[in-house]
C-alpha positions as CSV (number, residue, x, y, z in Angstrom):
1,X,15.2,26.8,96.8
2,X,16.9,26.6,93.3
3,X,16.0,28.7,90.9
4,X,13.6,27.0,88.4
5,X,13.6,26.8,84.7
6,X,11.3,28.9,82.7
7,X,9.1,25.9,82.1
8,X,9.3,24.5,85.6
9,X,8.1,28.3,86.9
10,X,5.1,28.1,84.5
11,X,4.2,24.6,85.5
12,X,4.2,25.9,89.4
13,X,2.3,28.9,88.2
14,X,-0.5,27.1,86.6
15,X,-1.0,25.4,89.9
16,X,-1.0,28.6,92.3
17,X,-3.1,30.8,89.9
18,X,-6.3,27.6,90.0
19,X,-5.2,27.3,93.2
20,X,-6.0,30.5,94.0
21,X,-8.8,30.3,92.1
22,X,-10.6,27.4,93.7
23,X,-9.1,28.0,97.0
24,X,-7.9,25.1,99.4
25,X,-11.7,24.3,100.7
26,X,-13.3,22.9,97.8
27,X,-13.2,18.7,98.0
28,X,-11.7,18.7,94.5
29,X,-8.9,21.7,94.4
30,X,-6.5,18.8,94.1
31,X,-7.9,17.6,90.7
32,X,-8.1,21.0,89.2
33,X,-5.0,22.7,90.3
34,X,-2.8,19.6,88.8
35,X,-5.6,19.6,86.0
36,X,-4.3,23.3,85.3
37,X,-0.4,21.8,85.7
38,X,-0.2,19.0,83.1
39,X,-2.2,21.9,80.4
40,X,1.1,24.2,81.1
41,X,3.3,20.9,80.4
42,X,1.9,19.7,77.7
43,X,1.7,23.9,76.6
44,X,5.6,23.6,77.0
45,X,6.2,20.2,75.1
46,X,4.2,21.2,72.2
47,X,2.3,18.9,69.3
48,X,3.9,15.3,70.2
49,X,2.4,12.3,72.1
50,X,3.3,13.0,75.5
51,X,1.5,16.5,75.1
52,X,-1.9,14.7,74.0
53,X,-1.3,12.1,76.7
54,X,-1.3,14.9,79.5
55,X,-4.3,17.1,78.3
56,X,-5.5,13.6,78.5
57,X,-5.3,13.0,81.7
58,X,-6.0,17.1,82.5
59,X,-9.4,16.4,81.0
60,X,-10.1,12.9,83.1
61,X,-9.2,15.0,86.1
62,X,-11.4,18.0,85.4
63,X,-14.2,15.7,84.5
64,X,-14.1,13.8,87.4
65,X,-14.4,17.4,89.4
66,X,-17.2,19.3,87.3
67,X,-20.3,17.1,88.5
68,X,-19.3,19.3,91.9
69,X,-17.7,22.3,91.4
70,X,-19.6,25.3,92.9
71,X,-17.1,28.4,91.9
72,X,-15.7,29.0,88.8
């Protein structure tokens, strides 16, 4: 695999440290691991539109998952 950018490594890293967090059992790992993804992009892109758009859909996606989370 190619070496990734500094911003592409922290993306990936957002989604293996929930990963690791939720673990690949829970129904809604999914939704929280790429919840955890689109925070580190929008992190990386800073105050614009496409940032609020992503902690957007971050938020819909952790919402969705809260009514049955069960670990932290």
């Amino acid at each position: 695999m190619a070496e990734l950018s500094p911003a592409a490594q922290a993306i990936v890293a957002a989604f293996n440290e929930r990963h690791e967090l939720r673990g690949p059992f829970d129904d809604d790992w999914v939704e929280q691991c790429l919840a955890a993804a689109l925070r580190a992009a929008a992190a990386h892109l800073g105050s614009c539109n496409a940032s609020t758009e992503l902690r957007a859909i971050a938020a819909e996606l952790e919402q969705t998952t809260n009514t049955t989370e069960t670990t932290p």
